[in-house]
One Martini backbone bead per residue (centre of mass of N, CA, C, O) as a GRO file, in nm:
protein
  379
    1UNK     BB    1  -2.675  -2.234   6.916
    2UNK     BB    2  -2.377  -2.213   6.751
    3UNK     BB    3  -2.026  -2.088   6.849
    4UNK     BB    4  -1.764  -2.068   6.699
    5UNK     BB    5  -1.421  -2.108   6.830
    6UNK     BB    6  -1.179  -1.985   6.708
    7UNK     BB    7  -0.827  -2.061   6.626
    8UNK     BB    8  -0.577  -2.022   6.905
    9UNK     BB    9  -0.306  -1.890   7.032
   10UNK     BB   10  -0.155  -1.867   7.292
   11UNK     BB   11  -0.121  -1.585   7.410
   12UNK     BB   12  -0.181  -1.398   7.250
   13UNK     BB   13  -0.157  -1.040   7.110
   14UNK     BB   14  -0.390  -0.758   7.132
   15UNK     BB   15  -0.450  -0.391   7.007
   16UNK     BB   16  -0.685  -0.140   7.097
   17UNK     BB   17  -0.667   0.216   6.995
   18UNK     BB   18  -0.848   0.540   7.062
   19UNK     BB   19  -0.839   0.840   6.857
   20UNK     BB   20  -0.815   1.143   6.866
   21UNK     BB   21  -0.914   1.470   6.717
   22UNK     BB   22  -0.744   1.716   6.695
   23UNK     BB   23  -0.674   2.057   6.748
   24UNK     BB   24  -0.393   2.213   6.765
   25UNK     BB   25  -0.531   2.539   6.887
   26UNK     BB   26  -0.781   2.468   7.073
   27UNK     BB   27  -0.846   2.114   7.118
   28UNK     BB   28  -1.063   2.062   6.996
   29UNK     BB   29  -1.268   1.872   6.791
   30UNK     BB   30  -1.245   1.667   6.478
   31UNK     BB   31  -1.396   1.567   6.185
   32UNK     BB   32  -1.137   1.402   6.041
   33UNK     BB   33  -1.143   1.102   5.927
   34UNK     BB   34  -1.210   1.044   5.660
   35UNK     BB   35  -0.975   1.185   5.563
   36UNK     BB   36  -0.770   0.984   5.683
   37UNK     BB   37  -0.878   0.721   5.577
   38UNK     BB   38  -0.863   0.783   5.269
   39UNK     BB   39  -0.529   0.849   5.263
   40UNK     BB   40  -0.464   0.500   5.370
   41UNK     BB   41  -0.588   0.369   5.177
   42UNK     BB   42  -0.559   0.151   4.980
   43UNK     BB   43  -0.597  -0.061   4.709
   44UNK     BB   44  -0.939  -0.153   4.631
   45UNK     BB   45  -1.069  -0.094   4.920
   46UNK     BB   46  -0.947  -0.181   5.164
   47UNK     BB   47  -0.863  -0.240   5.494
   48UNK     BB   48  -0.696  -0.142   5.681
   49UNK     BB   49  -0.485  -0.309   5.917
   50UNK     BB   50  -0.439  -0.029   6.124
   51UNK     BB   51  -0.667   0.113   6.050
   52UNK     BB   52  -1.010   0.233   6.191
   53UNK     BB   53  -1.289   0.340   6.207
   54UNK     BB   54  -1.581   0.472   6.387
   55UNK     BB   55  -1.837   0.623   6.503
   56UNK     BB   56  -1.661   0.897   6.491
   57UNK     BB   57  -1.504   1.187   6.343
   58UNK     BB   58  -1.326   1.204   6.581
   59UNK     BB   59  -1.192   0.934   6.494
   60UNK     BB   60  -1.001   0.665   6.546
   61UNK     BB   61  -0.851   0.291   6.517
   62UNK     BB   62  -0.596   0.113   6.634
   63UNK     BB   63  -0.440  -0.185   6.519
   64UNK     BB   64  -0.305  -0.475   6.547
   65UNK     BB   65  -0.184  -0.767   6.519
   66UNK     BB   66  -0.077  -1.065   6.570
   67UNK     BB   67   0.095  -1.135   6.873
   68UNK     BB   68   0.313  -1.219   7.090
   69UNK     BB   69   0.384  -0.934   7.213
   70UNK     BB   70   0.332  -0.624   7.323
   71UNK     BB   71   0.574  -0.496   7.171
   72UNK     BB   72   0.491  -0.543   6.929
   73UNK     BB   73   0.212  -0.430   6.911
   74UNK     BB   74   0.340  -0.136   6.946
   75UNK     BB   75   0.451  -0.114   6.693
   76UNK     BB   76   0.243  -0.108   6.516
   77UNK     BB   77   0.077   0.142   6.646
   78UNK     BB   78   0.321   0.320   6.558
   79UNK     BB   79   0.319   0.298   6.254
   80UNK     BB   80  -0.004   0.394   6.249
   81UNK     BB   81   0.073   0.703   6.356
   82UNK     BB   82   0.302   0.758   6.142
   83UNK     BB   83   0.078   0.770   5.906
   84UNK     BB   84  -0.102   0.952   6.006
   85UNK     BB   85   0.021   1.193   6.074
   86UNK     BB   86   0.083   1.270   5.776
   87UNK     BB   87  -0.203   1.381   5.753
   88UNK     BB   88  -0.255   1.567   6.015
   89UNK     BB   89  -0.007   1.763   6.005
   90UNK     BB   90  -0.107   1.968   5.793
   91UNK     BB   91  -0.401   2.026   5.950
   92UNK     BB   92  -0.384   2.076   6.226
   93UNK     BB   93  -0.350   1.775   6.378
   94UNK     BB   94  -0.424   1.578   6.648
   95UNK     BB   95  -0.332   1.346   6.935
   96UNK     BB   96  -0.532   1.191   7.162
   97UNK     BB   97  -0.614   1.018   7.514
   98UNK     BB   98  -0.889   0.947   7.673
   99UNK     BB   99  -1.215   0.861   7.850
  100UNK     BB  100  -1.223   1.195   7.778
  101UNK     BB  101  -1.279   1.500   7.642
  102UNK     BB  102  -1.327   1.775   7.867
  103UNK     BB  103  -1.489   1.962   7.692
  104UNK     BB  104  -1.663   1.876   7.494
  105UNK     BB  105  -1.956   1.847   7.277
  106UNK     BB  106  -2.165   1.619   7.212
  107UNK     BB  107  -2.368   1.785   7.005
  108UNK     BB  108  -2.108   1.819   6.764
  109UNK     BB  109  -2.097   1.594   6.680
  110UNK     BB  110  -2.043   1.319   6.452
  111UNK     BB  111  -2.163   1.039   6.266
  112UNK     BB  112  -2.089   0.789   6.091
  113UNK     BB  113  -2.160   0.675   5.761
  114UNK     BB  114  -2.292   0.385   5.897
  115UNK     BB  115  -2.527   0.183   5.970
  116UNK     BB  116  -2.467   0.051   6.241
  117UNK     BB  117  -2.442   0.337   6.375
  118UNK     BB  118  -2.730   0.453   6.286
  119UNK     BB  119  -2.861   0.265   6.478
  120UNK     BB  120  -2.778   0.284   6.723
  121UNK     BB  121  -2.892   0.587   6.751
  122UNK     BB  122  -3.185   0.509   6.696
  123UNK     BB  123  -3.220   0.375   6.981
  124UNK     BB  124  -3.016   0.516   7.194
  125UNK     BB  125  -3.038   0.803   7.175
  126UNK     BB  126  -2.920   1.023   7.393
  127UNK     BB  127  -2.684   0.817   7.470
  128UNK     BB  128  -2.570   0.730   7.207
  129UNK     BB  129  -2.485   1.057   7.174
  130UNK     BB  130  -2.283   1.060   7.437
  131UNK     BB  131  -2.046   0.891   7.312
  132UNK     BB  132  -1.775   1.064   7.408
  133UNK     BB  133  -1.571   0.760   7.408
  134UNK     BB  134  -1.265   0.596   7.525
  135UNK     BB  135  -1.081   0.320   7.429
  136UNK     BB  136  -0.943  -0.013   7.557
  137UNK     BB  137  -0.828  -0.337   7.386
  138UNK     BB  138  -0.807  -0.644   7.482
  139UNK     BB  139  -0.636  -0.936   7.321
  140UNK     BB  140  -0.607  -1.274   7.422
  141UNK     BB  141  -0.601  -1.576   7.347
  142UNK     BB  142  -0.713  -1.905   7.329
  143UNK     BB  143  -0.707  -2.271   7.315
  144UNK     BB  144  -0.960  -2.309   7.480
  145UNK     BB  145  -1.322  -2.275   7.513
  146UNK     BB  146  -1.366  -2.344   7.803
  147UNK     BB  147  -1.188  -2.121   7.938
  148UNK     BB  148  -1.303  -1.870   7.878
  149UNK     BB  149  -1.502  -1.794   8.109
  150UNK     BB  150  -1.353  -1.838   8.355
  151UNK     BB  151  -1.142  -1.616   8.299
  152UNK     BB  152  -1.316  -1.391   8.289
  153UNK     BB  153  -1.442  -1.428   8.580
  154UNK     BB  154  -1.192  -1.387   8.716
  155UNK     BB  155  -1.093  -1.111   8.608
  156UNK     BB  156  -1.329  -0.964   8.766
  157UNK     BB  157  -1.117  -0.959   9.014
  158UNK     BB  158  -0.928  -0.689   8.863
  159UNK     BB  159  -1.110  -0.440   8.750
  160UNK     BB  160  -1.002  -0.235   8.939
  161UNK     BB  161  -0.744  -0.240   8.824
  162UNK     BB  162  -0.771  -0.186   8.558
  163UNK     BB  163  -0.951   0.097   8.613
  164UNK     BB  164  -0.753   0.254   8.796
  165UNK     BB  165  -0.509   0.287   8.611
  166UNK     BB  166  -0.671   0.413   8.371
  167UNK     BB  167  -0.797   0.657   8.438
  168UNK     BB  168  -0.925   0.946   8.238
  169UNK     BB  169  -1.218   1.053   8.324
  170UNK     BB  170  -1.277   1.365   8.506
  171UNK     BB  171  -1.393   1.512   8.227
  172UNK     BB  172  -1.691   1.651   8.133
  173UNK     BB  173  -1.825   1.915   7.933
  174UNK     BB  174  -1.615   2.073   8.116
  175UNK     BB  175  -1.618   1.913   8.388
  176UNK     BB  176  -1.627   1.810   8.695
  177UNK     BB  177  -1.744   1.487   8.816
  178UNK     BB  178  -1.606   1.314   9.024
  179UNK     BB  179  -1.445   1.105   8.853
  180UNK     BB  180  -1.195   0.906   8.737
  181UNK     BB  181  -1.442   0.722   8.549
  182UNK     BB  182  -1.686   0.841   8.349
  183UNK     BB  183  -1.676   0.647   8.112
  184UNK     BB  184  -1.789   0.359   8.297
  185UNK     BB  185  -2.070   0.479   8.365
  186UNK     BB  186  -2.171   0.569   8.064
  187UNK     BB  187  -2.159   0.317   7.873
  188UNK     BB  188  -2.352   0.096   8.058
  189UNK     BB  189  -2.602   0.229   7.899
  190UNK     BB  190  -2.580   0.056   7.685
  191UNK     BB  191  -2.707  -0.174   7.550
  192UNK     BB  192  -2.491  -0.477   7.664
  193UNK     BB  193  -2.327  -0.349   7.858
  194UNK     BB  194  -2.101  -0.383   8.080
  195UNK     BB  195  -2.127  -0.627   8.286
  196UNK     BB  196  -2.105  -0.948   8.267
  197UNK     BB  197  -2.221  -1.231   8.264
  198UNK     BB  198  -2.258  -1.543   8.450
  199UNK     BB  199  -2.108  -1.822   8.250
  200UNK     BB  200  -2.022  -2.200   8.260
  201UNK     BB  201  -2.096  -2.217   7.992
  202UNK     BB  202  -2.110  -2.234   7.638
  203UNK     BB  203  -2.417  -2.308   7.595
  204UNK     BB  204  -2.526  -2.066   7.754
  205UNK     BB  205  -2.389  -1.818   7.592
  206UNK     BB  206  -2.576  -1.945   7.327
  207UNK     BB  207  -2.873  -1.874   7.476
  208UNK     BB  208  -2.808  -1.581   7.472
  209UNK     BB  209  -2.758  -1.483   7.191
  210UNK     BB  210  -3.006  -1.607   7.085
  211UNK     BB  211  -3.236  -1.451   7.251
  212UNK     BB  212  -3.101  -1.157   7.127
  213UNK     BB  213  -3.162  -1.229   6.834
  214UNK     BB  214  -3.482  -1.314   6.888
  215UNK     BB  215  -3.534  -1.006   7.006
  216UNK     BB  216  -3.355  -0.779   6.865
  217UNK     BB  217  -3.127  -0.691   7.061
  218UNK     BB  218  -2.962  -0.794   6.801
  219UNK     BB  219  -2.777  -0.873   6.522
  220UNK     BB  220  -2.508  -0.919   6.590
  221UNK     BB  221  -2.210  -1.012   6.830
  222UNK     BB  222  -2.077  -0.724   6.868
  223UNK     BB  223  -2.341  -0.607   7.023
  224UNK     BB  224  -2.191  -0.718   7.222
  225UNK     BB  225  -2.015  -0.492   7.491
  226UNK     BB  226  -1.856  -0.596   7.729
  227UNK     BB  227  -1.615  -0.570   7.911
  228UNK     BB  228  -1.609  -0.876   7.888
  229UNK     BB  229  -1.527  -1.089   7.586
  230UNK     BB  230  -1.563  -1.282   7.396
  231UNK     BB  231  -1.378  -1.361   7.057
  232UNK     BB  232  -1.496  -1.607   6.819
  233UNK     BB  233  -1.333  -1.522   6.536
  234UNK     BB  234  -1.043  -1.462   6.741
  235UNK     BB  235  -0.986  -1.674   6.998
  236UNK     BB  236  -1.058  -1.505   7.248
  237UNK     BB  237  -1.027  -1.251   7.477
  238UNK     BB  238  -1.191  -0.887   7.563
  239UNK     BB  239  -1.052  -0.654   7.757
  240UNK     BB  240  -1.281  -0.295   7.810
  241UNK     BB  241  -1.223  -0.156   8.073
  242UNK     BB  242  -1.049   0.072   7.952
  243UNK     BB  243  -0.947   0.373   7.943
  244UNK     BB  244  -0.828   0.583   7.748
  245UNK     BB  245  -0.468   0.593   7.708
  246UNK     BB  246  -0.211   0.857   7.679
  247UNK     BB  247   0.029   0.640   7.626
  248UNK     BB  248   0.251   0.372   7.536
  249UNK     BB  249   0.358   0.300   7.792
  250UNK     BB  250   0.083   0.247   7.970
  251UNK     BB  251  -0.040   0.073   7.750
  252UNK     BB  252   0.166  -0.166   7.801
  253UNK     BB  253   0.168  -0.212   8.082
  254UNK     BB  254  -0.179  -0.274   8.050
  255UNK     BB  255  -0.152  -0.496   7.885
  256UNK     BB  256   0.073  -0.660   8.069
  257UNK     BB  257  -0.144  -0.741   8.267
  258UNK     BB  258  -0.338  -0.867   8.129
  259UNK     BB  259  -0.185  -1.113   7.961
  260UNK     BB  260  -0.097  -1.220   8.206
  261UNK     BB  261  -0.378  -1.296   8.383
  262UNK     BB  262  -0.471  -1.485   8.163
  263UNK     BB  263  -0.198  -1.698   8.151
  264UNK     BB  264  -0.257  -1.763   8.443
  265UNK     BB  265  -0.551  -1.863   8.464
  266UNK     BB  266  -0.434  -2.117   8.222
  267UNK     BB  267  -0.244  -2.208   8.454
  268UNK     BB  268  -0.467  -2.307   8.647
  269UNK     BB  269  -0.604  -2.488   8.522
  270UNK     BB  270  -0.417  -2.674   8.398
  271UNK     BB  271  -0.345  -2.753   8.738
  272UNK     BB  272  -0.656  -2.825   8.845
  273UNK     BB  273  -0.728  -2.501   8.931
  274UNK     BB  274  -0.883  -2.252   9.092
  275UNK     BB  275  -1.073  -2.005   9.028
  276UNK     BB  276  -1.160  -1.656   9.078
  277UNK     BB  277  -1.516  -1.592   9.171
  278UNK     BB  278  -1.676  -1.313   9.218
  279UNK     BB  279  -1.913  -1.154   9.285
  280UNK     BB  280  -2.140  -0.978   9.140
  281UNK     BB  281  -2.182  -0.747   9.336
  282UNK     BB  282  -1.859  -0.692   9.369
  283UNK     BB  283  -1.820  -0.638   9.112
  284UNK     BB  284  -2.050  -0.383   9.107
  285UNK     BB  285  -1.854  -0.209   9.340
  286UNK     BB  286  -1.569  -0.222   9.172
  287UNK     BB  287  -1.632  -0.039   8.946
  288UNK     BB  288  -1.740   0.198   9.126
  289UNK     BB  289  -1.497   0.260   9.290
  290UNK     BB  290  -1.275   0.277   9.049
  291UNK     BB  291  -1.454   0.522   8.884
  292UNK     BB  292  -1.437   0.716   9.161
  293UNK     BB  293  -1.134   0.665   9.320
  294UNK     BB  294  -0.943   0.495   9.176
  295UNK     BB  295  -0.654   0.451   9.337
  296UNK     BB  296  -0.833   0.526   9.618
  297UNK     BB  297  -0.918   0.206   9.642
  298UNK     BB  298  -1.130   0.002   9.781
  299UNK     BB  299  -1.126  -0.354   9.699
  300UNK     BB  300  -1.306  -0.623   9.679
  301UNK     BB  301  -1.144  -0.979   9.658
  302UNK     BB  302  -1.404  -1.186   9.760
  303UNK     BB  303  -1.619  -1.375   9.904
  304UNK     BB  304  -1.510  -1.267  10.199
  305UNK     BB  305  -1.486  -0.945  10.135
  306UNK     BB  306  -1.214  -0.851  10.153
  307UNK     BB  307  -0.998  -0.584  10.203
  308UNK     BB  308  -0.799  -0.338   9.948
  309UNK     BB  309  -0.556  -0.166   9.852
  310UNK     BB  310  -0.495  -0.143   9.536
  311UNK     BB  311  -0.176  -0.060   9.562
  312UNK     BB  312  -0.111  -0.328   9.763
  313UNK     BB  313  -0.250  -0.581   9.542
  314UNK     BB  314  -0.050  -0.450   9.303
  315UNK     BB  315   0.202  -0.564   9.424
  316UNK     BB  316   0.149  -0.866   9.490
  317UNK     BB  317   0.084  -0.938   9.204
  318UNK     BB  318   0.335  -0.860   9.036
  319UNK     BB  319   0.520  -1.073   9.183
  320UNK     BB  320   0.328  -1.335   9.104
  321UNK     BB  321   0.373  -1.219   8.756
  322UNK     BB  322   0.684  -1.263   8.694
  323UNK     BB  323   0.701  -1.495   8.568
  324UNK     BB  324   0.522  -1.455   8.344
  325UNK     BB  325   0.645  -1.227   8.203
  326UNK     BB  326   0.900  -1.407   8.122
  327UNK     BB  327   0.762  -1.554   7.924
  328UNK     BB  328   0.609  -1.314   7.744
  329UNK     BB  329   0.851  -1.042   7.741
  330UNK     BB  330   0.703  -0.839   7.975
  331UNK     BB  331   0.865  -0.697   8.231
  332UNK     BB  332   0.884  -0.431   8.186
  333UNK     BB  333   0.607  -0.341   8.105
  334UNK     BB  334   0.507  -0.455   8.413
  335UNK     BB  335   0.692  -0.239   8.564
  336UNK     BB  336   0.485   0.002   8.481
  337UNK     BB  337   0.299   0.009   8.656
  338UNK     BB  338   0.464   0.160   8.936
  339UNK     BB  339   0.455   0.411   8.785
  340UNK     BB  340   0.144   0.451   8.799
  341UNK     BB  341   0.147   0.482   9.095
  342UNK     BB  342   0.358   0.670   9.192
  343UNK     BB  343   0.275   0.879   8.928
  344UNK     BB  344   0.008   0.859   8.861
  345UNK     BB  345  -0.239   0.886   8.710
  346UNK     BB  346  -0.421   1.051   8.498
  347UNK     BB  347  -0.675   1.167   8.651
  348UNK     BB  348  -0.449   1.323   8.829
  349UNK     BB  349  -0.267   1.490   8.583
  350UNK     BB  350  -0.551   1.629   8.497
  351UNK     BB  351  -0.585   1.777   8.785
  352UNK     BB  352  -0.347   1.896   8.808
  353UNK     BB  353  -0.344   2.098   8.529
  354UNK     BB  354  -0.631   2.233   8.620
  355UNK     BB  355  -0.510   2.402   8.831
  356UNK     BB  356  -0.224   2.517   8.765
  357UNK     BB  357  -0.451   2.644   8.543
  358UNK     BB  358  -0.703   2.786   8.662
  359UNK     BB  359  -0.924   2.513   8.494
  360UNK     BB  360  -0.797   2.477   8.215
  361UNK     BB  361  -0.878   2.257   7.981
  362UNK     BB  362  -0.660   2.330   7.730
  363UNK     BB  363  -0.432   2.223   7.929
  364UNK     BB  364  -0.501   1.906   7.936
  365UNK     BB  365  -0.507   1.857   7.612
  366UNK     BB  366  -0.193   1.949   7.564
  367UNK     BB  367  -0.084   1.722   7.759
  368UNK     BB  368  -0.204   1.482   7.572
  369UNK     BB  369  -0.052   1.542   7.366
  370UNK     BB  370   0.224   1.530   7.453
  371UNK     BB  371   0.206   1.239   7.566
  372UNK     BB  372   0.165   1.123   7.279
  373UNK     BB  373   0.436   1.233   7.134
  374UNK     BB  374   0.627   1.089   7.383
  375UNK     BB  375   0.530   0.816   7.541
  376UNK     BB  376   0.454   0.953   7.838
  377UNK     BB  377   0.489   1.100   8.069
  378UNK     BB  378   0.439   1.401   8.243
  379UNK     BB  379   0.572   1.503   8.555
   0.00000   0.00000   0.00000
């Protein structure tokens, strides 16, 4: 099958950011989507530009337009919740974003009332009502669709800096899980989703859709779920490795780290060098690294075993993506990465606050409000 990958301009940047639903009181999910998006729609019956559906009635998510710079973006998504907000605090409900709600009971939650929603549940049963997990989507730019695998395969070799960076799920239904991101490898369980395959070619990757489609393992190309995946119709890399993040500033650090790496490897193929190509199997050991251990992953760096620990490789990496920084206009963004080394992850974070109160779970929820609010940790 032929898969036309549309016309992009280069490293452009886009950012999808998945958002709960709290109760202001409890903390607990609410389950006021469909409440929000009739509020917000256009007239017409149109879709909203920045607030989209998602899976769960506890959920919305904000999404940019095409920017420029990552900041352009954030403007966007800032835009989208101050309208979301409009509606939501009349209700007593919060925003909060984690890769998982802390105490929420998934068997609780309302599955959005739309087809292909009700397939994907009624396929993976069990395991598809488990998702209770939200995440951050980056698109950029490719403007040559040959660059696209390679670059996404680049990728898999920093998978773990940005897993570790983002990592926010110690805690579901309850629980500590002992994972810095338990959203990483519950998401995995669904078919199609996890580490991408290995393919050097574009006609390689349109044998792979075919196949998928020719054996009903998918309907349409977007239930392909890979933490990394082209994204044939909007011209992009879509990388979709990271926990949800709880706060705007740390949003934009690790947007900007993505969209420089992107930016970074499309300029080593110009140039023509070759891109780092970690092996398959140590890509799937830094994942669950970087998901069990978060920042204090030891990572390894390429197929020569090398191993370094996260935040020392991350050190050197930024350093030398200040130029590329510098192109894109997100220094400043791109410098909050050392914020989150320095200052640790969320789920960090949601472990110190979980301590400080005795376990209490509901105080981990009021923190990640808050952080939503403020725009930043609390630290």
């Amino acid at each position: 099958m032929n898969i036309p990958f549309a016309d992009s301009q280069r490293s452009t940047v886009g950012i999808e950011w998945e958002l709960a639903l709290v109760d202001a009181d409890s903390g607990d999910l609410r389950q006021v989507a469909q409440t929000v998006l009739d509020a917000v729609a256009p007239e017409g019956g149109r879709e909203h530009p920045l607030i989209r559906q998602e899976l769960l009635l506890n959920t919305v998510e904000v999404v940019s337009s095409i920017c420029g710079t990552v900041g352009q973006a954030g403007a966007d998504l800032e835009r989208a919740i101050e309208e979301i907000r409009r509606v939501t605090d009349p209700l007593r409900v919060e925003l909060m974003c984690a890769g998982t709600h802390p105490f929420a009971q998934w068997d609780n939650q309302k599955v959005t009332d739309k087809e292909r929603y009700q397939t994907l549940i009624d396929r993976t049963q069990w395991w598809g009502r488990q998702m209770l997990i939200y995440g951050v989507h980056v698109h950029v730019g490719v403007e040559d669709r040959d660059k696209v695998l390679p670059i996404s395969a680049a990728m898999l070799s920093y998978y773990g800096h940005l897993q570790a960076l983002s990592a926010s799920s110690p805690f579901w239904g309850g629980k500590e899980t002992g994972y810095a991101s338990n959203r990483a490898l519950m998401f995995q369980q669904l078919p199609t989703a996890g580490l991408p395959f290995h393919f050097q070619k574009w006609t390689e990757f349109e044998a792979y859709v075919d196949d998928m489609l020719q054996t009903g393992v998918i309907d349409v190309f977007d239930e392909i779920r890979w933490d990394l995946r082209p994204s044939p119709k909007f011209g992009t890399l879509e990388v979709r490795v990271c926990d949800g993040i709880p706060n705007m500033a740390e949003l934009l650090s690790i947007s900007a780290l993505t969209h420089c790496l992107v930016e970074h490897f499309s300029s080593e193929l110009d140039a023509g060098r070759s891109l780092p190509n970690i092996p398959p199997w140590f890509a799937q050991e830094n994942k669950w690294r970087s998901a069990r251990y978060g920042m204090e992953s030891i990572l390894i760096l390429d197929e020569h075993a090398e191993e370094e620990l996260v935040t020392t490789d991350l050190e050197q990496l930024l350093k030398r993506l200040e130029p590329v920084a510098e192109r894109l206009g997100c220094v400043d963004e791109l410098g909050g990465i050392r914020d989150i080394m320095t200052g640790g992850a969320s789920y960090q974070r949601q472990r110190d606050v979980a301590a400080r109160h005795g376990g209490a779970l509901d105080a981990v929820v009021a923190s990640l409000v808050e952080e939503m609010r403020a725009g930043r940790p609390l630290l």
